[in-house]
C-alpha positions in Angstrom: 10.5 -26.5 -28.1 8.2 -24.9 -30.9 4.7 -23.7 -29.7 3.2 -24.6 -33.0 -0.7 -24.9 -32.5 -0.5 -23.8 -28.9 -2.7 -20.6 -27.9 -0.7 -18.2 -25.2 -2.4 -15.6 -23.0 -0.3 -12.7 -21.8 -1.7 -9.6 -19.4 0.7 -6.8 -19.7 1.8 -8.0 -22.9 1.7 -4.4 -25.3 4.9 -3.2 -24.0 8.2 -4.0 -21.8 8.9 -7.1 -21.1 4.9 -8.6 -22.0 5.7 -7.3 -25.5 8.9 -9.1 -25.7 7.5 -11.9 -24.4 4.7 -12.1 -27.1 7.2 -11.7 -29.9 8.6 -14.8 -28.3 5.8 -17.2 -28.1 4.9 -15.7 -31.8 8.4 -16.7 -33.0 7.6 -20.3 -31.7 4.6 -20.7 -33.4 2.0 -20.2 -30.8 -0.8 -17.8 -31.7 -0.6 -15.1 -29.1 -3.3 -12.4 -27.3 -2.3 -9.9 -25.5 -4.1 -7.9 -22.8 -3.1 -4.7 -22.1 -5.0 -1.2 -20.2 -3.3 1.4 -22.5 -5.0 2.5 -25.3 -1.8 3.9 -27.1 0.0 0.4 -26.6 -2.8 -1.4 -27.9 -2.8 0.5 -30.8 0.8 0.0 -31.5 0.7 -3.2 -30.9 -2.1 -3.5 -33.5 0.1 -1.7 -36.0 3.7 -4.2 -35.5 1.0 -7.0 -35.7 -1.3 -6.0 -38.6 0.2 -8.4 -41.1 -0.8 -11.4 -38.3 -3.8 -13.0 -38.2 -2.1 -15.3 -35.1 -1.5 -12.2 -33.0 -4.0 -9.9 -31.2 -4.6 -7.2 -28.7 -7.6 -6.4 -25.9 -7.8 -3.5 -23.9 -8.3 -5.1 -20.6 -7.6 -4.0 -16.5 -6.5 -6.8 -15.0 -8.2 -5.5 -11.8 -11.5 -5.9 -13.1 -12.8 -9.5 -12.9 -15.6 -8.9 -15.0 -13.1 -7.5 -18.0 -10.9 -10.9 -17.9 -14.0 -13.4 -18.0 -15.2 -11.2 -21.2 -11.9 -12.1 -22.8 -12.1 -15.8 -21.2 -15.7 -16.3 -22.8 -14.5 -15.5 -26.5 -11.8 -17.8 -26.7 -12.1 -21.4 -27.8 -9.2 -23.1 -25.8 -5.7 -21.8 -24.2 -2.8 -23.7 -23.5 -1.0 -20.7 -22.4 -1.1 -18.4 -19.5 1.1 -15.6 -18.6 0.2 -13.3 -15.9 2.9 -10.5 -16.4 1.2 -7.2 -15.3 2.9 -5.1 -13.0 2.9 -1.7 -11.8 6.0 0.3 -9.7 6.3 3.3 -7.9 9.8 4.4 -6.3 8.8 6.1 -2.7 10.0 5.8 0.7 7.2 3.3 2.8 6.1 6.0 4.8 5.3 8.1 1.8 3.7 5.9 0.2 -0.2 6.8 -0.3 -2.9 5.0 0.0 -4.4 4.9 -3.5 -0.7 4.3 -5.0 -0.2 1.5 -2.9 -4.1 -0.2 -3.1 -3.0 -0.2 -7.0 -0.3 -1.8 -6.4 -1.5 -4.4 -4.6 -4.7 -4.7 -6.7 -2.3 -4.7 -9.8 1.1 -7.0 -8.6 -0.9 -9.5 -6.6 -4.7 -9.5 -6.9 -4.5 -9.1 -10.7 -2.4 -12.0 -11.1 -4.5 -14.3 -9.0 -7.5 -13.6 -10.5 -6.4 -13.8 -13.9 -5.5 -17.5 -13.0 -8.9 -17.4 -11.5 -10.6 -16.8 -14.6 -8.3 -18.6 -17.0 -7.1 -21.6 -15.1 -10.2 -23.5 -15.9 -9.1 -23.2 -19.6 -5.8 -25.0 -19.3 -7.6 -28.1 -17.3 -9.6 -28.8 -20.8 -6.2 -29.3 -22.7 -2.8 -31.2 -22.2 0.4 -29.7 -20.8 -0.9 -26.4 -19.5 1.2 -24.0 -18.3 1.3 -21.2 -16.4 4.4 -18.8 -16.3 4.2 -15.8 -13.4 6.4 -12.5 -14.0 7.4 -12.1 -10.6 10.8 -10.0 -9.9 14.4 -9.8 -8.4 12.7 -7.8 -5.8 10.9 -11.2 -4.5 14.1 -12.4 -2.7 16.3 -9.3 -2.8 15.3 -6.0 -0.8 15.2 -2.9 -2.7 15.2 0.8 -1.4 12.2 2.7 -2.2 9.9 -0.9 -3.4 9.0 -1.7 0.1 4.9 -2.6 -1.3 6.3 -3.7 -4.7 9.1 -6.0 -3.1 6.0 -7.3 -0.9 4.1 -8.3 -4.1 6.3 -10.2 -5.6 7.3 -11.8 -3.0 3.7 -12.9 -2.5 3.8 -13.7 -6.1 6.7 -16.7 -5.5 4.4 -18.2 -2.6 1.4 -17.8 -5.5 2.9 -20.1 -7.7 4.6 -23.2 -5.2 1.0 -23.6 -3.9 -0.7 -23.5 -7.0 1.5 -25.7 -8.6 0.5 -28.0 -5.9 -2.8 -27.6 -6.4 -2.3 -27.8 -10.1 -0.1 -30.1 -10.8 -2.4 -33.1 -10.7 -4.1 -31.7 -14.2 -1.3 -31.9 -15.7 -0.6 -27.9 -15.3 2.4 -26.1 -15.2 3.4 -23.1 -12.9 6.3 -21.4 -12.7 7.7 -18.2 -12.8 10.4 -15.8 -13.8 11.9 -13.3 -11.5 13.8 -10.5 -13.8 16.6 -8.6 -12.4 17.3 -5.2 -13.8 15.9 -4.9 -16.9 16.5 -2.1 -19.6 12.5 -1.3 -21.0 10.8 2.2 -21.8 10.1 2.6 -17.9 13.2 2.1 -16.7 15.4 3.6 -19.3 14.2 7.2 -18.3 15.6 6.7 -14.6 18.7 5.1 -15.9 19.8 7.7 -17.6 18.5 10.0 -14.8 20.9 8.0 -12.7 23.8 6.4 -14.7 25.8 5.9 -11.4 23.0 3.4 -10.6 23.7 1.9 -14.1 27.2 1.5 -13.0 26.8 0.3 -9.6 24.1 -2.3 -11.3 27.1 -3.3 -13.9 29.5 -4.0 -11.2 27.6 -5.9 -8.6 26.2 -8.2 -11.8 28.7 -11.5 -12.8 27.6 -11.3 -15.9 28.5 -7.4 -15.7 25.5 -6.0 -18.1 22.4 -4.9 -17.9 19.4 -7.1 -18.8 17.3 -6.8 -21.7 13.3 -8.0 -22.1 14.4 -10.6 -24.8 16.5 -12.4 -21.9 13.4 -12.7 -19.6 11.2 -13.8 -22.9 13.4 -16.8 -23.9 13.7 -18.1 -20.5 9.2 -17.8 -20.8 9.0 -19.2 -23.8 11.0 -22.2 -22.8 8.6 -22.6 -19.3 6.2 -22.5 -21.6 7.0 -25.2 -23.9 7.4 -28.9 -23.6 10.8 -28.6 -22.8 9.9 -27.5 -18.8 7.7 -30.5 -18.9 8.7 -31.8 -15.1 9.4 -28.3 -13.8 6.7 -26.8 -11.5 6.7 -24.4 -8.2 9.9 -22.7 -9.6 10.9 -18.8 -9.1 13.7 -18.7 -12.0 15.4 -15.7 -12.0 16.7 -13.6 -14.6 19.6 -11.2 -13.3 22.5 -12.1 -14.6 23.9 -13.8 -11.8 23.1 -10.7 -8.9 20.6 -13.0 -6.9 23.8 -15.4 -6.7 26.0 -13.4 -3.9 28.8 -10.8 -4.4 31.9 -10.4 -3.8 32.1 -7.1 -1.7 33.5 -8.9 1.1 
């Protein structure tokens, strides 16, 4: 399942889960860019990867067309696309203002269609294209306070059956992965705000952990890679069994 020769394109990808995804299409051999709209990231990112000529960073908004076909116009081929940038904001639905929940929208939803928009194209000129969504838990499992976020991603799950129809016949992948709860710098600061979330989380998860980035990463790199050859339209999620049932009654 080595990515050797294979060029991967990953929005979001300078921290969290994008970052951890990127170290694991790098460790398979693919050369990896990485689009990102925080400076600081970007420049850390620059710094873990200075030593890599195969590895590279943009500062890019996903919700700017115009941004993503500049990146699309330098590159000489992908085989690669992973549309991972997501945004979050915990508020009751009624509460919920306007401008946080266009972003939201414009991020979770409309980013990720346009970035297949603009890069789709791409994959068509090259065998075994792929396409891997992150989507969330949150798609198929209500959550309190991520009424517009749960609504994304949910959108997100009936993004990728229909354009694996559509895309299919190319000879593209499109998948996607749908991570439970996931320990990354964003999260981490309401954990330990909340450890009796943490706890609840444990319990109410068969595998009785929490997840980490590299377990959503390795299940991406392997959609990515020859191995998922004859698996399209897929939500796969990563949760440690949650999305499965419990067994409160």
């Amino acid at each position: 399942m080595r990515l050797d020769g294979k060029t991967a394109l990953v929005t979001g990808g300078t921290s969290g889960i994008g970052l951890a995804i990127i170290r694991a299409l790098r460790r398979d051999g693919a050369r990896v860019i990485a689009l990102g709209r925080s400076k600081e990231h970007i420049e850390t990112f620059r710094e873990e990867f200075r030593q890599d000529s195969l590895a590279s960073a943009e500062l890019v908004d996903v919700r700017d067309r115009d941004e993503l076909k500049g990146v699309r116009d330098r590159l000489d081929g992908l085989d690669i696309l992973i549309p991972n940038a997501g945004i979050n904001t915990r508020v009751k639905a009624l509460d919920l203002e306007d401008e946080a929940l266009r972003d939201m929208l414009q991020t979770n939803l409309y980013g990720v269609f346009v970035t297949c928009q603009v890069f789709g194209p791409l994959l068509f000129l090259r065998p075994g294209g792929r396409v891997v969504v992150t989507s969330s838990l949150a798609a198929i499992h209500g959550l309190d306070l991520r009424v517009a976020y749960t609504a994304t991603k949910a959108g997100l799950s009936g993004l990728v059956r229909s354009l694996a129809i559509e895309w299919g016949p190319k000879g593209v992948t499109v998948n996607a992965v749908g991570p439970g709860i996931i320990e990354t710098s964003l999260t981490r600061a309401y954990m330990d705000k909340h450890p009796e979330r943490v706890r609840a989380t444990i319990e109410n998860t068969p595998l009785r952990r929490i997840g980490t980035p590299e377990d959503v990463a390795d299940v991406v790199a392997f959609l990515a890679s020859d191995g998922a050859r004859f698996i399209t339209g897929q939500t796969i999620y990563v949760d440690g069994g949650i999305s499965a049932g419990s067994s409160w009654w």
